[in-house]
MARMAR-741976 format. One record per residue: residue in one letter; x, y, z of N, C-alpha, C in turn. Coordinates in steps of 0.1 Angstrom, whole numbers, plus 5000, padded with zeros to 4 digits. Layout:
<pts>
AXYZXYZXYZ;...
</pts>
This chain:
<pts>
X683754116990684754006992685554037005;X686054137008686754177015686154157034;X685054217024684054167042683754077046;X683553947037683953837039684853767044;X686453827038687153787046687253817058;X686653957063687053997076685853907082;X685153887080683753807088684353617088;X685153617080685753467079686353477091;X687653577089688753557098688353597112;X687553667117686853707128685953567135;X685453487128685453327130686553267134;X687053267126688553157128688853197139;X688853317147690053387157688653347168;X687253327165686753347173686553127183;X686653107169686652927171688452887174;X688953017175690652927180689752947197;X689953077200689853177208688753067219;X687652997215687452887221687652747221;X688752737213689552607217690352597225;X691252737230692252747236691452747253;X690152837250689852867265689652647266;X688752587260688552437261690152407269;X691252397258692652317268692652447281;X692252557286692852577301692352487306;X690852457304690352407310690052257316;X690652197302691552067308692752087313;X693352167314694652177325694252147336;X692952287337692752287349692252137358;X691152107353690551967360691651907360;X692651877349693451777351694651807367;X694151887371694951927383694251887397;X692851857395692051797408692651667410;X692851657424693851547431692851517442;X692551387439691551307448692051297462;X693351297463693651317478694051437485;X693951537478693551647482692051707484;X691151647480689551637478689251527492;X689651417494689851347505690551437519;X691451487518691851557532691251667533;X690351727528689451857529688551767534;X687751637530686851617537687151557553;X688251487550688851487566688851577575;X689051667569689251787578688051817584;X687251847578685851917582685051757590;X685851647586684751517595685551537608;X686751587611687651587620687351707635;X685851807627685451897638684551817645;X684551667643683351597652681851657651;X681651757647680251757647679851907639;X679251917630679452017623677852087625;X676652037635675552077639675652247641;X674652277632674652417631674252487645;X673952467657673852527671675552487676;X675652407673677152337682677952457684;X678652437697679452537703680852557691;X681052487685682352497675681852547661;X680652627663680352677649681352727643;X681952867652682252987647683652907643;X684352817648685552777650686052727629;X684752647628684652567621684652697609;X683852797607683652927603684752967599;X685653047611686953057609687852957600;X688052827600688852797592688252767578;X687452777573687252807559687452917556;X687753097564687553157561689153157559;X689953097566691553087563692053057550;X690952907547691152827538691352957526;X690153017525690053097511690453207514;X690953297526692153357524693553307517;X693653197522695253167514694853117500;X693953097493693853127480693753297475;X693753357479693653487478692453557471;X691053487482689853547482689653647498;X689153707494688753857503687653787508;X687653767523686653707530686053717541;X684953747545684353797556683553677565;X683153667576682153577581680553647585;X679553647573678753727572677053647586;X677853707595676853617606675253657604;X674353557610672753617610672153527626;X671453627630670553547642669553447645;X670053347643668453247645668053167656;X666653167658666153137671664953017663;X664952897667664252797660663952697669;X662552587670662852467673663352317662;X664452287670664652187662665152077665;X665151947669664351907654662551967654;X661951937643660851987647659851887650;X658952017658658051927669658651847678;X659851887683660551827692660251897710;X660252057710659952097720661252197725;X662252107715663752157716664152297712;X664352457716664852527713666052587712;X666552637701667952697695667952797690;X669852867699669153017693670653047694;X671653177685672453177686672753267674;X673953307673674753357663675353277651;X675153277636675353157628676253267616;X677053147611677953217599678353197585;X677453297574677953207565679653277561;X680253197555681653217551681253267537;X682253387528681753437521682853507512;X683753457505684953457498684453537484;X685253637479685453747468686753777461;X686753657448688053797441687153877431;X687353957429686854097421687254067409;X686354067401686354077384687054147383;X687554167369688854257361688054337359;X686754367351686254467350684754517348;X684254367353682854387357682354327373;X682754417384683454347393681554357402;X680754427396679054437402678554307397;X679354227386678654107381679053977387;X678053887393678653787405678053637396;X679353567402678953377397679253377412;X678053307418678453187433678853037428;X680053037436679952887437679452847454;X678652757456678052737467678152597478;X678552547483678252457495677752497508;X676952427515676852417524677352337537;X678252437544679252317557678152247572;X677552287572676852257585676052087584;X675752027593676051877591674451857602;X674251717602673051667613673151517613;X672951457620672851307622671651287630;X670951217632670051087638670450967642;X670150937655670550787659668850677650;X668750557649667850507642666950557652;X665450587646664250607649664050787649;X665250827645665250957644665651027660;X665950967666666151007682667251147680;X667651257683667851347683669551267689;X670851317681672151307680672951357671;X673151517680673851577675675451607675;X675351577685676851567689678151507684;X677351367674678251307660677851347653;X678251437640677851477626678851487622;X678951377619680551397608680251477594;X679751387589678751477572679451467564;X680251377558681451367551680651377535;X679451277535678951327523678351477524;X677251427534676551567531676751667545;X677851777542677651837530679651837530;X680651787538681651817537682351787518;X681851707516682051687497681951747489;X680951857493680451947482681252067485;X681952117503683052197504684052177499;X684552027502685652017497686452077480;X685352017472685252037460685452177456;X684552287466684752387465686052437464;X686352397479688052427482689052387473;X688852277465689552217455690052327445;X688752377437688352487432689152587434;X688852647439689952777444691352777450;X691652607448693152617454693852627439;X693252557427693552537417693652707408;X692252747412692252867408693552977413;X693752977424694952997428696052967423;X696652847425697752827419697852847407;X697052857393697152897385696853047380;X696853097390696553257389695353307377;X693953217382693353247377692353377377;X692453447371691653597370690553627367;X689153617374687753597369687653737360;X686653767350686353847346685353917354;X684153847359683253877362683653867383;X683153917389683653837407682753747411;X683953637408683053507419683353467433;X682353427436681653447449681853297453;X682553277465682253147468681553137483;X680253067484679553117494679452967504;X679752977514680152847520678752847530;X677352757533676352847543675952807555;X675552817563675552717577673952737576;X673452637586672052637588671452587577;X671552517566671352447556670152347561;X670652297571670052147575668652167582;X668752327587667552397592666652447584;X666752377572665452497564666352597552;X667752587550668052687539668052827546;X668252797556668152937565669853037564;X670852987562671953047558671853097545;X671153047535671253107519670253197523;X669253187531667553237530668153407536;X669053427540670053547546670553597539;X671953507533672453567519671653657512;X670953587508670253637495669453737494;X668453717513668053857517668553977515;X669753957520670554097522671054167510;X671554057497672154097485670854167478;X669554117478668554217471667754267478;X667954327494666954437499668154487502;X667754637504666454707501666554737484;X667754707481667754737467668754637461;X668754547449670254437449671654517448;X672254437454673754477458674654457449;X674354337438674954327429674254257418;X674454207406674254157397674754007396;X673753897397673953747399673953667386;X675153627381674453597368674053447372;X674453397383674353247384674453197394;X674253077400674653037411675352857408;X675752837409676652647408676852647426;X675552527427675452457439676152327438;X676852297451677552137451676552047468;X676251977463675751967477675551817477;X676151707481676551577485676651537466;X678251497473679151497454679951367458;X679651247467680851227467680151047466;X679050987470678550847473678350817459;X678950667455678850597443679850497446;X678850387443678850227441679350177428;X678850217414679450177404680750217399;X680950087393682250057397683050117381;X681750047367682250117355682750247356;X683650297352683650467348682650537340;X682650397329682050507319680250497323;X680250407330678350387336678150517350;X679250597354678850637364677550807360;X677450807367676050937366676151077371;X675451167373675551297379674751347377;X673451377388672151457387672751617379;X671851667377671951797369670951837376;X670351887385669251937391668752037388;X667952127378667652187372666152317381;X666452387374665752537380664752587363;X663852647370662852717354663952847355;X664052877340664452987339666353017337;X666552887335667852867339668452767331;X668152757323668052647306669452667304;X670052767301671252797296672352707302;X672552757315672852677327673252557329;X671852497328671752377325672052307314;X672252317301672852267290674552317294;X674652387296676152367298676352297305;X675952257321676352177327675752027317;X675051987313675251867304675951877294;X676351977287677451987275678651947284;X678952027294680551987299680851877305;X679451787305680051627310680551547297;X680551577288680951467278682351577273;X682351707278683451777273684851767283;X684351727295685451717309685551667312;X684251557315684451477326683851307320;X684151227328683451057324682051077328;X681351137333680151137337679151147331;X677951077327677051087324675251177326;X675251277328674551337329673051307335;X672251357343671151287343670051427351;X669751527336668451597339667451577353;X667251657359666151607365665151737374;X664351787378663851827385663651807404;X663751717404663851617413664951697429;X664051677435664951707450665851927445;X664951947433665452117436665552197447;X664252177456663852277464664752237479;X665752107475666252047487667752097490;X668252217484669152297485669352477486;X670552507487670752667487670452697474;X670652627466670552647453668952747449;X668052707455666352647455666552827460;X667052867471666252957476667053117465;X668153097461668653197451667553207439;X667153127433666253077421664753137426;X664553107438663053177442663553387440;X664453377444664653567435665153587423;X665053447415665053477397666453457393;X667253407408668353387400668753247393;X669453227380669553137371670353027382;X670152907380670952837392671352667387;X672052607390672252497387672952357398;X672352277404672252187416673252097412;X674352037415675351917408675251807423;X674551717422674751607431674651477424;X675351337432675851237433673851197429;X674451097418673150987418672650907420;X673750867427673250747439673250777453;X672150807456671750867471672550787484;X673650857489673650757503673050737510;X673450547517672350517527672750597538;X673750627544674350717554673950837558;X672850887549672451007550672051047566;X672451117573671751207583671951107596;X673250997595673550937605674950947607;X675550897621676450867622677850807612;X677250727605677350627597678450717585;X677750817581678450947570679750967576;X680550877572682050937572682750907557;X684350917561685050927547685250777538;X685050747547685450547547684150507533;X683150597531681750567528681750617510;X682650737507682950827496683850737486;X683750777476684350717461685250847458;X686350877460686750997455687051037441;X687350927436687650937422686550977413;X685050947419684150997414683751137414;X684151157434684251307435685151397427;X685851367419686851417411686151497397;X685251417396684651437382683651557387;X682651537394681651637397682851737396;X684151767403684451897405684751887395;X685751827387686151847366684551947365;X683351927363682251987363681752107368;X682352107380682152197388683052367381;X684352297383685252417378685252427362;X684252357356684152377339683252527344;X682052487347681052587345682052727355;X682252747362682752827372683652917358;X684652857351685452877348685052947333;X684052897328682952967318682053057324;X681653037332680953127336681653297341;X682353257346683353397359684053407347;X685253347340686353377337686153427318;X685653387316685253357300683653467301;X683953577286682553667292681553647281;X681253517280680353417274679153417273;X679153427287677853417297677453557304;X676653537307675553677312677053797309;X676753887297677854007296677854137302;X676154137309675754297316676554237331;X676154417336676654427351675654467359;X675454517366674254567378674254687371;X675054747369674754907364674154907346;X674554827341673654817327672354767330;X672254707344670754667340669854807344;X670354887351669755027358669255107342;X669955057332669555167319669655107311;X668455037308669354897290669055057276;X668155167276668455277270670055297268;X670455307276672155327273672355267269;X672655147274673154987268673055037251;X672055037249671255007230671855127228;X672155227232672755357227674655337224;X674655217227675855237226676655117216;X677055167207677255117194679055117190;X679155017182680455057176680954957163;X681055027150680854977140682155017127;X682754947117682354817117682754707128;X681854587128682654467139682454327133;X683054297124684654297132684854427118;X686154477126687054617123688154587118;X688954707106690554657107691054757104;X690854817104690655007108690455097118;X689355177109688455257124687655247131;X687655217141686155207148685555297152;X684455297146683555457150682555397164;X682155487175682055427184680655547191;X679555537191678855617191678255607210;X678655697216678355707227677055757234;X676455707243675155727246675755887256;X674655977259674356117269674656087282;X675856067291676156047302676456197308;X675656227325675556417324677356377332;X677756287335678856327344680356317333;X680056257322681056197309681056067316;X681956017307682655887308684055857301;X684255767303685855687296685555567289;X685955527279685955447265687555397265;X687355237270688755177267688655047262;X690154997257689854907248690954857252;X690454687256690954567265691154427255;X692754367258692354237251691854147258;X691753987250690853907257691553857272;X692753917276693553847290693753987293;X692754077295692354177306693054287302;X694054297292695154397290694454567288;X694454667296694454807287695354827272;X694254837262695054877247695155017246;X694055087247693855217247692755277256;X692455377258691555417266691555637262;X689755657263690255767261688855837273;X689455967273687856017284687356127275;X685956097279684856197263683856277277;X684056387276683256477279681956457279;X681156557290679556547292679256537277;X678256457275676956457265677556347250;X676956317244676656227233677956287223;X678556157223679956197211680056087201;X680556107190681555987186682855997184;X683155877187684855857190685055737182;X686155777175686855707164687955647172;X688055487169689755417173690055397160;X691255407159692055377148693155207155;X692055137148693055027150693854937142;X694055017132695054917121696254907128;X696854947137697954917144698254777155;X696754747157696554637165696354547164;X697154387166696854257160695854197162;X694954117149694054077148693954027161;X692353967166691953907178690253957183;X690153907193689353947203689554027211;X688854177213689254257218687454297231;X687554367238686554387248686654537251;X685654647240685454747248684654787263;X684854877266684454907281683855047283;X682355067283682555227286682055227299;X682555337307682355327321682255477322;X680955517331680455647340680655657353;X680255747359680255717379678955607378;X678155597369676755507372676655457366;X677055377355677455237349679155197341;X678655087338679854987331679154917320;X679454957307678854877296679854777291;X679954647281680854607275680654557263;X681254537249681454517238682254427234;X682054317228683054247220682954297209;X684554297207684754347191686254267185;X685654247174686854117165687654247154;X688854237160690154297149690354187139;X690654197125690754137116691554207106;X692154117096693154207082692954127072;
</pts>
């Protein structure tokens, strides 16, 4: 009976424990400001041409990298060299230095485990007949919409002093319009010669902003879907009826036509969020801000920062790190019982030759206890009748991994 209770009440704490994460999360959206979503895209239609060769690449580069400095991401401009003709079968060649922008706050404590959030800034236009005009690219839909949103994102995250668990990555990419050639880099470099980190995901935004219907409750939102990535995907349709007015709309359709597409070709789990009504504007002059529904773009990002904010922040989702995947033997060696607990926890540690440290974290990042266990296979007892019921998060950590544990205190 008694275990019952604790297996009851270890429920209850675990269904508050996700209602409460549910209201941040309407806080949060409830803070996206359409006219702040609007002046981000102004901004970026305001570089006059956002053509990935154009002499104001790096310019344009630099100020996103500002942008998510003053949210207080750690940001580099991770350049690559490309030499192309384009358009193609044009005769026309391009060659230069290109930049993706590449923003980092560091998980609390699984900082090898990465969520991207992703847009692509770089832009292209066509005069009719396809005649080569680059020199206007505003790109307000595609792709300044799907930054903006981003930026949205992380200003909110910011202001609310939001704390990822896991580090998300917000990857801004140029050369998009060339073939995926800015992610086709990224992604190179993060898994040769060996992966750099652990991806649990990627959330692509890539033209969020064209819609004609006028209903709220009729309006749509592709879900552009990846194999292998199910999970993903049902949350992004779960969180439209949980966040946003939007109606969801499965599809396969146009995958391979993003950054999203080339993350997913190295197995990473990935998920596409674009507008369902295709602009006519696409790839002309024509794409400016005058053209966008903002109020609709409001909702994709409600969407946008659900998943982000479950994914990175909430450890829900993918719980390993780069270094558990190097030994799932450990991982399974490492035990701690009973759970839920209201007592002792006996805690049986896998054969680490260098030791390790065993600490015990609540659900808003806090050190509870922590202790250090000498070379080779131990068990370690916590005594936690002293500690209020809840969700708690063990952590064992070596020089060569990071494991983690949920464990439910109960009385």
């Amino acid at each position: 009976m008694k275990r019952f209770l604790i297996v009851l009440l270890g429920l209850f704490f675990f269904c508050f424990r996700a209602e409460a994460q549910q209201d941040e999360i309407v806080s949060l959206c409830s803070q996206i400001d359409a006219d702040s979503l609007r002046a981000n895209v102004q901004a970026l239609e305001g570089f006059g041409s956002r053509y990935a060769f154009n002499e104001n690449r790096k310019d344009i580069a630099e100020y996103l990298k500002s942008r998510l400095e003053s949210y207080g991401f750690d940001v580099v401009l991770d350049s690559f060299y490309l030499e192309m003709e384009y358009p193609y079968s044009s005769g026309i060649m391009n060659s230069g230095w290109l930049y993706n922008v590449v923003g980092k706050k560091e998980g609390m404590w699984t900082a090898d485990t990465t969520i991207h959030l992703s847009a692509h800034y770089d832009a292209v236009s066509f005069k009719e007949g396809f005649e080569d005009y680059f020199f206007v690219a505003p790109g307000a839909d595609d792709n300044a919409s799907g930054v903006a949103a981003v930026l949205e994102i992380a200003r909110i995250f910011s202001d609310n002093a939001v704390r990822p668990v896991k580090t998300l990555v917000v990857d801004f990419f140029a050369a998009e319009e060339q073939g995926l050639k800015g992610s086709n880099d990224r992604i190179t470099k993060i898994a040769n010669p060996q992966w750099q980190e652990f991806i649990g995901g990627i959330i692509n935004l890539d033209m969020v902003g064209y819609n004609t219907e006028l209903n709220p409750q009729e309006r749509k939102v592709n879900v552009i879907k990846y194999d292998g990535s199910e999970e993903l995907t049902r949350m992004a349709v779960d969180y439209c009826g949980l966040y946003t007015s939007l109606r969801p709309v499965e599809t396969y359709e146009n995958n391979n036509a993003s950054d999203s597409y080339i993350f997913n070709c190295y197995s990473v789990r990935a998920v596409f969020l674009s507008e369902h009504e295709f602009t006519p504007h696409y790839h002309t002059e024509r794409d400016i801000v005058e053209t966008l529904d903002f109020d609709y773009m409001k909702e994709i990002t409600k969407l946008a920062l659900a998943l982000v904010y479950e994914t990175s922040v909430n450890n829900n989702y993918v719980e390993v790190s780069l270094n558990e995947t190097a030994s799932f033997a450990a991982k399974d060696s490492f035990e701690a019982y009973p759970n839920p607990v209201s007592g002792m926890l006996h805690c049986r540690l896998p054969y680490f030759e260098d030791g390790c440290t065993l600490s015990l974290y609540s659900a808003d990042g806090k050190m509870i206890l922590s202790f250090a266990n000498e070379k080779g296979r131990t068990i370690r007892e916590m005594d936690l009748s002293g500690i209020e019921s809840g969700i708690y998060f063990l952590r064992l950590q070596s020089n060569s991994q990071v494991i983690t544990k949920k464990v439910i205190v109960g009385r």
